[in-house]
C-alpha positions as semicolon CSV with decimal commas, in nm:
position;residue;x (nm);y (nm);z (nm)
1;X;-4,932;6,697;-3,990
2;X;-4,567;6,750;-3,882
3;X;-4,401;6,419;-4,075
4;X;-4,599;6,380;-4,422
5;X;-4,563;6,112;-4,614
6;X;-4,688;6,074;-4,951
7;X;-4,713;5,681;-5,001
8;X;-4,781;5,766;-5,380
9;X;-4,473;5,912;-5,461
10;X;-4,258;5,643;-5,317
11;X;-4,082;5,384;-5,523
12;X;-4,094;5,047;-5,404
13;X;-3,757;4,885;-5,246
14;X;-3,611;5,247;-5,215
15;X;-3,492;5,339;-4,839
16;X;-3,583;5,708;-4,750
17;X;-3,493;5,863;-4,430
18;X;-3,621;6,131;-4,232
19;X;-3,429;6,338;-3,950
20;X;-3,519;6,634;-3,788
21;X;-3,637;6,733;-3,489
22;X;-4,040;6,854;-3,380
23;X;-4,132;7,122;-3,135
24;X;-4,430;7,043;-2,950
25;X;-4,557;7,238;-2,643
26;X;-4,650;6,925;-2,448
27;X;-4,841;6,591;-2,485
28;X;-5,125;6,482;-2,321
29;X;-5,076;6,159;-2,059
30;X;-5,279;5,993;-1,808
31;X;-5,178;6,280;-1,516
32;X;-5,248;6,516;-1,770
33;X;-5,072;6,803;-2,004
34;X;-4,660;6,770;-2,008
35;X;-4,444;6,986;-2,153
36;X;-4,205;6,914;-2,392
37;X;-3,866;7,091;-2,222
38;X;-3,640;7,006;-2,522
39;X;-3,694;6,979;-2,894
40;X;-3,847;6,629;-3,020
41;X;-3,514;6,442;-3,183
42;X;-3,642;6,270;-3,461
43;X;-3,442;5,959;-3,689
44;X;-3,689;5,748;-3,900
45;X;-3,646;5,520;-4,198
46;X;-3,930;5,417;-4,418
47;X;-3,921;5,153;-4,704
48;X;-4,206;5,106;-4,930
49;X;-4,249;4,686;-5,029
50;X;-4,529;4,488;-5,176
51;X;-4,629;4,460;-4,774
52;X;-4,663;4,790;-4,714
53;X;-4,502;5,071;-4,582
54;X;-4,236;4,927;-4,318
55;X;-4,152;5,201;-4,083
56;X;-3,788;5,210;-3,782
57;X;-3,639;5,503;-3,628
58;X;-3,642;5,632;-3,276
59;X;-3,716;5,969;-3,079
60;X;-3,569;6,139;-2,785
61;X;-3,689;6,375;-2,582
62;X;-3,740;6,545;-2,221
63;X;-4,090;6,588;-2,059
64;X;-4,164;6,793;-1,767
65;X;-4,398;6,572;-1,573
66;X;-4,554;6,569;-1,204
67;X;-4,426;6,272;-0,933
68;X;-4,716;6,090;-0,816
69;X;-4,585;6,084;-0,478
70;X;-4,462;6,439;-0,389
71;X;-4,640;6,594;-0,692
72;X;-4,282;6,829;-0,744
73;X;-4,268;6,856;-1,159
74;X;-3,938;6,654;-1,267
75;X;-3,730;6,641;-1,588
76;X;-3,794;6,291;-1,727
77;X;-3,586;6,223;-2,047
78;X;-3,763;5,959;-2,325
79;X;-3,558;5,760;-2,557
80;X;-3,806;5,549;-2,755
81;X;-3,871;5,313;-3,065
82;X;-4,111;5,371;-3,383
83;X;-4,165;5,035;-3,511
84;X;-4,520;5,021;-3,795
85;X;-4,612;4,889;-4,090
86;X;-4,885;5,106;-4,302
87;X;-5,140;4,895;-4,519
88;X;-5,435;5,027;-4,709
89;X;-5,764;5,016;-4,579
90;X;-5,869;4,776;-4,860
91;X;-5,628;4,541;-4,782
92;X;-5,813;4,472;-4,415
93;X;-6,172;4,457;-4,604
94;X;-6,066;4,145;-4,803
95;X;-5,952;3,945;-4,517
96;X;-6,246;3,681;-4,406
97;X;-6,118;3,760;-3,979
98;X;-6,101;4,144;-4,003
99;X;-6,167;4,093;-3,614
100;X;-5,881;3,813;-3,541
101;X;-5,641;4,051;-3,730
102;X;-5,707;4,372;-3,531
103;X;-5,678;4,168;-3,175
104;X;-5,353;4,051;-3,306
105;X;-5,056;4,215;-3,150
106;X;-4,911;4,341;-3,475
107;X;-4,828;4,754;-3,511
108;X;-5,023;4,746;-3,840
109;X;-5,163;5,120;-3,939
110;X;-5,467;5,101;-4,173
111;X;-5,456;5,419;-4,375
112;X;-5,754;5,544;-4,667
113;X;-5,604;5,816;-4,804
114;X;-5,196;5,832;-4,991
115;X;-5,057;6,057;-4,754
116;X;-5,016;5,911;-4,365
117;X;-4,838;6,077;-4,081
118;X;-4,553;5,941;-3,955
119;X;-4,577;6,215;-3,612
120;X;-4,841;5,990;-3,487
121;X;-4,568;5,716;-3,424
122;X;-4,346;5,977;-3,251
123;X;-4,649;6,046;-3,040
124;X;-4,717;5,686;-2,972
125;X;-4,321;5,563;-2,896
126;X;-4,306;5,926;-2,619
127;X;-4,655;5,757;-2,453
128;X;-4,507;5,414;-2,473
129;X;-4,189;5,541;-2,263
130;X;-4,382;5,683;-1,967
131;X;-4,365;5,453;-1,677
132;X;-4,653;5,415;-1,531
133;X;-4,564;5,557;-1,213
134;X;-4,414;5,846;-1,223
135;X;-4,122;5,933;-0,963
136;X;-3,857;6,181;-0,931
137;X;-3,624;5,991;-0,776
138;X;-3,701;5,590;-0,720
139;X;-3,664;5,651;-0,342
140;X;-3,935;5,962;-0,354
141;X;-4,085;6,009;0,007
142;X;-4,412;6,163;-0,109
143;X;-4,619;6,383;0,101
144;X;-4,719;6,366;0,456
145;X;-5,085;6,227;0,458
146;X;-5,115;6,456;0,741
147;X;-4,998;6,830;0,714
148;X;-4,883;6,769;0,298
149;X;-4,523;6,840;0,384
150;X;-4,286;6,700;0,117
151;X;-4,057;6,460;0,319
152;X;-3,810;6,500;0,062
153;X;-3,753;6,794;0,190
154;X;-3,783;6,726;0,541
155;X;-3,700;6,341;0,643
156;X;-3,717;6,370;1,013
157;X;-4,067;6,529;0,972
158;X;-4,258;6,449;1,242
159;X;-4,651;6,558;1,245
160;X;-4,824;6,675;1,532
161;X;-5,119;6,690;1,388
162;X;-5,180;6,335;1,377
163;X;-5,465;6,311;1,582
164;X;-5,830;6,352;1,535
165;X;-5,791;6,377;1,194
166;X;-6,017;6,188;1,039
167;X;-5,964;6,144;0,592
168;X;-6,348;6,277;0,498
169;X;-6,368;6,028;0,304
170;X;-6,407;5,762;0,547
171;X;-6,591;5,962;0,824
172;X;-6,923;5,802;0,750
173;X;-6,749;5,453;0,835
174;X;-6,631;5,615;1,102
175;X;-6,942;5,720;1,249
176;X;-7,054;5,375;1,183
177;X;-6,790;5,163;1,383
178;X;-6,860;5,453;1,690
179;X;-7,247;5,361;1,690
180;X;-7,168;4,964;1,664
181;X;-6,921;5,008;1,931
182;X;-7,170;5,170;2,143
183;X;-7,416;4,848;2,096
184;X;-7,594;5,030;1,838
C-alpha cells in the first residue's frame, strides 16, 4: 500500500487532502514493463459522506515507453484524473440488480475491509492516459519492412533488398498461388 486510507478514522463531511509524490520503478501496460523516469506527482482530496467515500485529485508523471512503429523508447509525460467513490461491500449485497449496477458506467470501488488504497486510482488514471498507440512523434516513419532500418533516421532510405523476400509468414500462400498458377 503506498496511499492508506483508514475509512474508520474519518469524520463524515470533513475534506482531507493528500499530496506527495510515489516512486515506482515502472508499470505494467499492454507493450509491456515502462519505467517510471520521474517521480509520481500526487494531489488527491477525499471526503467521507453518507454515500461513501468521494475521491478527486490528479497525477503527473513521465513514462519511458516503446513507439509501436520504430520501436525507439520515448519520454511520454501523463497528466491524469482520479475520479471514485468507495462503498462497502455490503452496500452492493442489498441491492436486488447487483449485476445492472456493476455494468453501469459508474467508478464505484467496493471495498470489505476499513482501510482502501487510494494508489490503485493513481495506477488506474497513468493506464487511462496511455494512448493506445504509442508514437514518438505523430509523424513516426517506423521501420523498413524490409532491412528494419528506422526511416526516422534515414528518409530517403531506399532498400535493395526488396526482392525475393518473401514475409514467412505468408510463404505457404505463396506456394499455393505458384501451384494454382501453374494449373495445379
Amino acid at each position: 500500500m503506498d496511499i492508506p486510507v483508514d475509512i474508520g478514522r474519518l469524520k463524515i463531511g470533513t475534506v482531507y487532502k493528500y499530496q506527495g509524490e510515489l516512486h515506482w520503478e515502472e508499470i505494467e501496460l499492454d507493450v509491456g514493463k515502462c519505467p517510471v523516469v520521474a517521480p509520481i506527482k500526487v494531489h488527491i482530496q477525499y471526503r467521507l459522506d453518507k454515500d461513501g467515500l468521494k475521491v478527486l485529485g490528479s497525477v503527473q508523471t513521465v513514462l519511458l515507453c516503446p513507439c509501436s512503429r520504430c520501436l525507439e523508447t520515448f519520454k511520454l509525460p501523463i497528466k491524469g484524473r482520479i475520479e471514485a467513490i468507495y462503498r462497502p461491500f455490503e452496500v452492493l449485497k442489498e441491492q436486488k440488480n447487483v449485476e445492472e449496477k456493476l455494468e453501469k458506467l459508474e467508478n464505484v470501488v467496493y471495498y470489505s475491509t476499513p482501510v482502501v488504497d487510494l494508489a490503485e486510482r493513481v495506477l488506474e488514471a497513468i493506464v487511462v492516459e496511455v494512448p493506445q498507440k504509442l508514437l514518438c512523434k505523430p509523424d513516426c516513419k517506423g521501420l523498413c519492412q524490409y532491412c528494419g532500418k528506422n526511416l526516422n533516421e534515414d528518409p530517403d532510405h531506399k532498400c535493395t533488398e526488396k526482392s525475393g523476400i518473401v514475409d514467412p509468414r505468408w510463404a505457404v500462400l505463396q506456394e499455393f498461388k505458384s501451384r494454382i498458377a501453374e494449373g495445379g
